[in-house]
ZAMARGU-4260 file (C-alpha; in steps of 0.2 Angstrom, whole numbers, plus 5000, padded with zeros to 4 digits):
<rodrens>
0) 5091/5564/5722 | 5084/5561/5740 | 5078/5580/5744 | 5080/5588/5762 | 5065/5584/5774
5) 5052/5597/5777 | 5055/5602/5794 | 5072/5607/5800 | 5078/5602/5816 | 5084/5616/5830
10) 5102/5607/5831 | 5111/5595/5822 | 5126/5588/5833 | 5140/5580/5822 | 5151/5570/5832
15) 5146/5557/5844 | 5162/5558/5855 | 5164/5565/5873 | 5159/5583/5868 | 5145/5579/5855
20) 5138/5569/5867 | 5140/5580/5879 | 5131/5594/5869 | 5118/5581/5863 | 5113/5578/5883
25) 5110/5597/5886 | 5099/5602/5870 | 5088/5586/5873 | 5085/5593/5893 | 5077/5608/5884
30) 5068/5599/5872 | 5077/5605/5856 | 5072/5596/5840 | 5086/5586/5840 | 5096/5573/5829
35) 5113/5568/5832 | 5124/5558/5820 | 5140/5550/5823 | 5147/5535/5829 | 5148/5534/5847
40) 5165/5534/5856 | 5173/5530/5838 | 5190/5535/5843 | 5191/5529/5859 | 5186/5512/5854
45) 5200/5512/5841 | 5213/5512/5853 | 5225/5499/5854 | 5221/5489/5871 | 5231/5490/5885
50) 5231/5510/5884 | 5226/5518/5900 | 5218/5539/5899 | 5232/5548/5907 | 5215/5562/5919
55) 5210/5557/5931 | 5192/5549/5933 | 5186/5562/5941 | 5192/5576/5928 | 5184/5562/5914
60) 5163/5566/5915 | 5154/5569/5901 | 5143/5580/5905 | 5123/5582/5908 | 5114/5594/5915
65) 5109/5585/5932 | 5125/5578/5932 | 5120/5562/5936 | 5128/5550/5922 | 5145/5554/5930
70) 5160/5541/5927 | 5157/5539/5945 | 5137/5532/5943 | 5145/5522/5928 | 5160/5514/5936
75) 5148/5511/5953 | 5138/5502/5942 | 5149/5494/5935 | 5157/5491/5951 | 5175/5494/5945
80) 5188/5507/5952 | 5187/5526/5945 | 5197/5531/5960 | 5210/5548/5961 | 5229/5540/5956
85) 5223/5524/5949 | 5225/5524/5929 | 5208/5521/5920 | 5209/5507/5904 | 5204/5516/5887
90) 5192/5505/5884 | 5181/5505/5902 | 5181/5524/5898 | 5174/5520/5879 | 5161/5510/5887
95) 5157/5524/5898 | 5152/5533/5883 | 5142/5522/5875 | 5132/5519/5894 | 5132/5539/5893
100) 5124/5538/5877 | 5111/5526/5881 | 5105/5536/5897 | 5107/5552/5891 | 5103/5556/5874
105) 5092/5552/5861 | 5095/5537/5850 | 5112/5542/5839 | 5111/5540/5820 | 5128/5530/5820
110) 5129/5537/5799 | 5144/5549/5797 | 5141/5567/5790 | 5151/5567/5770 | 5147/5587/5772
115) 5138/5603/5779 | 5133/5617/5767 | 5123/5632/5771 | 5103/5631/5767 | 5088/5640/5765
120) 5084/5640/5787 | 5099/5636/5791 | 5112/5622/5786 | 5109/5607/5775 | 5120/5593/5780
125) 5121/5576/5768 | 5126/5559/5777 | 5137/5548/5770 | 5124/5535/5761 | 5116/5550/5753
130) 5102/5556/5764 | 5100/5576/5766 | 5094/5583/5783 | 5092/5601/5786 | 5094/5610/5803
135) 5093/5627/5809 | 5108/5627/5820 | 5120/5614/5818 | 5137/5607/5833 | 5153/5602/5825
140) 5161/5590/5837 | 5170/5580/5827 | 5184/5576/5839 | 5203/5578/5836 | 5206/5562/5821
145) 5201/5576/5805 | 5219/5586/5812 | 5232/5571/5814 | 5247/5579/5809 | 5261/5570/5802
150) 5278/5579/5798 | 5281/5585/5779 | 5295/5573/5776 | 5283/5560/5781 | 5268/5565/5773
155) 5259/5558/5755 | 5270/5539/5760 | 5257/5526/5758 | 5251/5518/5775 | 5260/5503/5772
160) 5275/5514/5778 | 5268/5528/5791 | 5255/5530/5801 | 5246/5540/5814 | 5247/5535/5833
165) 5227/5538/5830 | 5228/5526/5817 | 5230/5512/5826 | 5216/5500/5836 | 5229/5486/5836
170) 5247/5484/5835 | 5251/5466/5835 | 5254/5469/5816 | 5270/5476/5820 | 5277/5458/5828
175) 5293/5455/5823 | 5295/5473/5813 | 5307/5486/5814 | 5297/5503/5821 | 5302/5520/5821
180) 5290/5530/5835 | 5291/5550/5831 | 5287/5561/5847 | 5288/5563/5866 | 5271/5564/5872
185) 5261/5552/5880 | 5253/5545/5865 | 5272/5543/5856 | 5279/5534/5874 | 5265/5523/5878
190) 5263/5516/5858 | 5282/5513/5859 | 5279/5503/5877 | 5263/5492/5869 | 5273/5489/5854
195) 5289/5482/5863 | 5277/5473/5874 | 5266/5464/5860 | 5283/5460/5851 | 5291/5471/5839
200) 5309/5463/5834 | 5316/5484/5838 | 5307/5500/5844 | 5316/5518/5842 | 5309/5535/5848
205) 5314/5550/5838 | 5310/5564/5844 | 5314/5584/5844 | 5314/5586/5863 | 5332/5588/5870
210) 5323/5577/5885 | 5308/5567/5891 | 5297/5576/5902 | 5288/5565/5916 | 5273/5570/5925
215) 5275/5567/5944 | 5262/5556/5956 | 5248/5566/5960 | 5247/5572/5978 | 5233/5565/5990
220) 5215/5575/5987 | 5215/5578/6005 | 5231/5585/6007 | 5232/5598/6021 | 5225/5618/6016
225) 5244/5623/6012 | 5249/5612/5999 | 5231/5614/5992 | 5234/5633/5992 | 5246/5633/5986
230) 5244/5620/5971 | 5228/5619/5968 | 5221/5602/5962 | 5213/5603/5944 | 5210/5590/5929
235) 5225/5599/5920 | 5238/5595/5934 | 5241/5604/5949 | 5247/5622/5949 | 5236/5639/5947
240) 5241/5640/5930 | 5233/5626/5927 | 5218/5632/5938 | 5213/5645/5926 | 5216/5633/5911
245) 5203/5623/5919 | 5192/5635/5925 | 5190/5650/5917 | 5191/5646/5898 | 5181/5661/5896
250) 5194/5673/5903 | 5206/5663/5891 | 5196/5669/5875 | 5194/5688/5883 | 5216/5687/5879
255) 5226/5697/5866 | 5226/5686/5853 | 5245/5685/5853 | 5245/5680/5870 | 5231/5666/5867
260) 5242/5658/5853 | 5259/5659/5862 | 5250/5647/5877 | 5241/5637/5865 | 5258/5634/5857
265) 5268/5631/5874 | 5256/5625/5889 | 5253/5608/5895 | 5270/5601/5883 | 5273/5583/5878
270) 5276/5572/5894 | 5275/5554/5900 | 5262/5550/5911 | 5270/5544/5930 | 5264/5527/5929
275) 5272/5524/5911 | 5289/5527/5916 | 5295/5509/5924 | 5290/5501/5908 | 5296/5514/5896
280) 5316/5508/5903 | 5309/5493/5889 | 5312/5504/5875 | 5331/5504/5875 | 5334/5516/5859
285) 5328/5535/5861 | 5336/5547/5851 | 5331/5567/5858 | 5334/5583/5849 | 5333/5575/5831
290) 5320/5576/5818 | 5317/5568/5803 | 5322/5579/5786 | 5317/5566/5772 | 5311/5548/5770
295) 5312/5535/5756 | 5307/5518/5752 | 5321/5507/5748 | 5321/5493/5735 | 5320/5479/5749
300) 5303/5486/5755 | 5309/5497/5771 | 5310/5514/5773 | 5326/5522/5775 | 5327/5542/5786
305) 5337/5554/5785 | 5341/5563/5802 | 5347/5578/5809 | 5352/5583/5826 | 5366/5591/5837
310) 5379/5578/5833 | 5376/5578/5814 | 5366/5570/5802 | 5362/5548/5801 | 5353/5539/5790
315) 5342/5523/5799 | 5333/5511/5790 | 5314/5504/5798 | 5300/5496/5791 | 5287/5508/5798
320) 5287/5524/5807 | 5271/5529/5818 | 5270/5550/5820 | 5263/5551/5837 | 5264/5570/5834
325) 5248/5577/5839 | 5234/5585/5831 | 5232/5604/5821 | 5217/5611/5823 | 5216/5619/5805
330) 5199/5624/5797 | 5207/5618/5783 | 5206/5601/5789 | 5188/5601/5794 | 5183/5593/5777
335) 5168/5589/5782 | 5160/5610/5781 | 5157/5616/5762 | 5171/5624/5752 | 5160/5640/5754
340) 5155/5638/5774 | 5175/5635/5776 | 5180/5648/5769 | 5169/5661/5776 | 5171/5661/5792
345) 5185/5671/5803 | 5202/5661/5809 | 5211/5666/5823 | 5234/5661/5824 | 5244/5656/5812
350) 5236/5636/5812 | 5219/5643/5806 | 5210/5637/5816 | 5191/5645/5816 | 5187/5661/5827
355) 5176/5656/5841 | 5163/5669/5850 | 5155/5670/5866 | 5144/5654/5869 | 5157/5641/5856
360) 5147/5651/5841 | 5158/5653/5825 | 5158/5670/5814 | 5143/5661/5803 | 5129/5664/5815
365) 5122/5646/5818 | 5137/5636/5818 | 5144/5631/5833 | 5159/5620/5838 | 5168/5611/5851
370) 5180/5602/5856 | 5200/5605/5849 | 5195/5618/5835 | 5191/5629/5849 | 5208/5628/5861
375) 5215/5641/5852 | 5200/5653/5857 | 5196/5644/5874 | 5214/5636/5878 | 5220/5620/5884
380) 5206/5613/5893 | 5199/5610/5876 | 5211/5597/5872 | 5204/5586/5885 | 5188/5578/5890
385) 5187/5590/5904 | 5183/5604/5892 | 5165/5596/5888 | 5159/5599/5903 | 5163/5620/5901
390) 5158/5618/5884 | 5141/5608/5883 | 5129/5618/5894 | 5137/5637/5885 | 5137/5629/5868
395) 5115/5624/5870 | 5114/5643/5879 | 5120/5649/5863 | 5108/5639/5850 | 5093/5643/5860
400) 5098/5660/5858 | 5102/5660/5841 | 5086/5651/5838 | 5076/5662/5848 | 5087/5677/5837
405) 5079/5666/5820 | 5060/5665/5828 | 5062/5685/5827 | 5070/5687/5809 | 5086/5687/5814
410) 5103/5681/5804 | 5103/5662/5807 | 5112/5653/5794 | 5120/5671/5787 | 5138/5676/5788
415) 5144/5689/5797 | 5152/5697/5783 | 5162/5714/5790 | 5168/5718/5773 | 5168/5703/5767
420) 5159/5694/5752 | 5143/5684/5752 | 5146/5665/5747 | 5137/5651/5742 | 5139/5631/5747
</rodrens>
């Protein structure tokens, strides 16, 4: 057995999407012992093509600390349009990533992490072909794919039969196939639109909205002091709602907790993105206010769904149902943290997701995290790309910190207990 190597680093980043990359950029500007593992941009490079990001290019930087490996510098370089109002392709957007990467961060070990355990200095962490590294601090960024959530009736049905939209790099395998979309969001309207497109025989939406919601064009940058006052521009949308989403994720997290889960819950809804809604009229059957309440495969091979909804239950037959219903940020699903590590630290609503302090620190001094694991703590902004540029210079403030905290004998790699047992990996 390959042992751990003799000199921990200060920060091990896991995840090599928008936020881990982002962290990565900052923590190798103060010279931190670094090692980042992950494969860049994974996610978004598994998009189906044709699938545009629904922010704006300007609210889509990663985030260094001179700022200068904007999507502007890339797109300049490129010498493509990142413009306000004009959709950005997934994939220009994945390849912004991987330039990001190249320029600012060091070399990424493209190996995936199988798990992260508490160690003697710190955390040991094994990578998937078996190689342990130990680290004093250590970033989980491992982007929103661990927390898919497909509903009960749906779940434990081999793939053959349901998938996550998140599942999906193409979809020309559904040519001349019956499919059953589930959800209202962006991600549920646009797989439904690329899949009549590519040539699906018949495309349904079922969904538990009593209605589609559409975002509206946005408004000229330069628009006049009035309508700027009073709706403020902001990479969430317009509104001042959205304003403090955006800016001010630390007054989020200073909430009631009740008050955090209720807008964690409700803000920033399901809806269409504007530029979608002229090709959605191709999707001719959407059936609103219904869910699904059980599904079985029938002897020819399909699945057959019962339904339920204001006018009564129906049963529909489809060869595959994609559940483009979002993701959970549970702890429980962030398998890639020790049974013992897991279960040690503090959770926050009733999803469980993991407590998050000042400075994206979890309750086990050491371990930090970013991205959707902390919107319930930080809000909204959290579930977008525009989160990582909050996140990434706070997130290296608080591992030089708690390094600086280890130098002097402090708790790094310690739970902070408050009553509560002392566990092992």
């Amino acid at each position: 057995m390959p042992k751990p190597s003799a000199s921990p680093y200060d920060l091990v980043v896991v995840g090599a999407g928008p936020y881990g990359l982002s962290a990565a950029a900052h923590a190798a500007a103060h010279g931190l012992h670094l090692r980042v593992l992950g494969r860049p941009m994974e996610s978004w490079h598994a998009m189906p093509p044709g699938m545009f990001l629904k922010s704006e290019p300007w609210a889509s930087h990663l985030s260094d600390p001179a700022g200068a490996y904007g999507l502007d510098a890339f797109a300049a370089a490129r010498g493509v349009r990142a413009e306000h109002g004009v959709p950005l392709p997934v994939d220009l957007f994945a390849a912004y990533g991987d330039w990001f990467a190249r320029r600012a961060v060091p070399p990424v070990d493209g190996r995936l992490v199988d798990s992260v355990a508490p160690g003697a200095d710190g955390f040991v962490l094994r990578t998937e072909d078996g190689e342990p590294l130990r680290a004093r601090t250590v970033a989980l960024a491992v982007g929103v794919l661990p927390f898919a959530e497909i509903p009960g009736p749906l779940r434990g049905l081999p793939r053959r039969y349901v998938t996550h939209s998140s599942h999906h790099g193409r979809l020309d395998r559904f040519t001349g196939l019956d499919v059953t979309v589930v959800g209202a969001g962006q991600a549920a309207l646009e797989t439904a639109v690329l899949l009549v497109e590519q040539g699906a025989a018949a495309v349904r939406i079922v969904a538990r909205a009593d209605r589609l919601r559409w975002n509206t064009p946005p408004p000229a940058l330069d628009r006049g002091s009035w309508p700027t006052v009073r709706a403020p521009h902001t990479g969430l949308g317009c509104g001042w709602r959205n304003k403090v989403y955006a800016d001010a994720p630390g007054a989020f997290r200073r909430l009631p907790a009740a008050t955090r889960e209720r807008i964690f819950a409700s803000a920033l809804g399901p809806a269409g993105a504007w530029w979608l809604r002229e090709r959605f009229a191709a999707v001719g059957d959407v059936r609103l206010g219904q869910r699904i309440t059980s599904a079985t495969v029938t002897g020819e091979g399909r699945l057959r769904l019962a339904v339920s909804g204001p006018e009564g239950a129906a049963v529909l037959e489809t060869d595959h149902v994609v559940a483009a219903t979002g993701f959970t940020p549970s702890l429980d699903r962030a398998e890639v943290l020790s049974p013992g590590l897991r279960g040690a630290l503090r959770r926050v609503g009733a999803g469980g997701a993991p407590e998050v302090g000042a400075l994206f620190e979890s309750s086990w001094p050491g371990l930090f995290l970013a991205g959707l694991l902390t919107a319930p703590s930080y809000g909204p902004s959290m579930r977008f790309v525009l989160g990582a540029e909050y996140t990434a210079g706070r997130l290296v403030r608080g591992v030089r910190r708690r390094l600086r905290a280890g130098a002097r004998g402090g708790a790094a790699g310690r739970p902070r207990t408050e009553g509560r047992a002392q566990v092992s990996a």
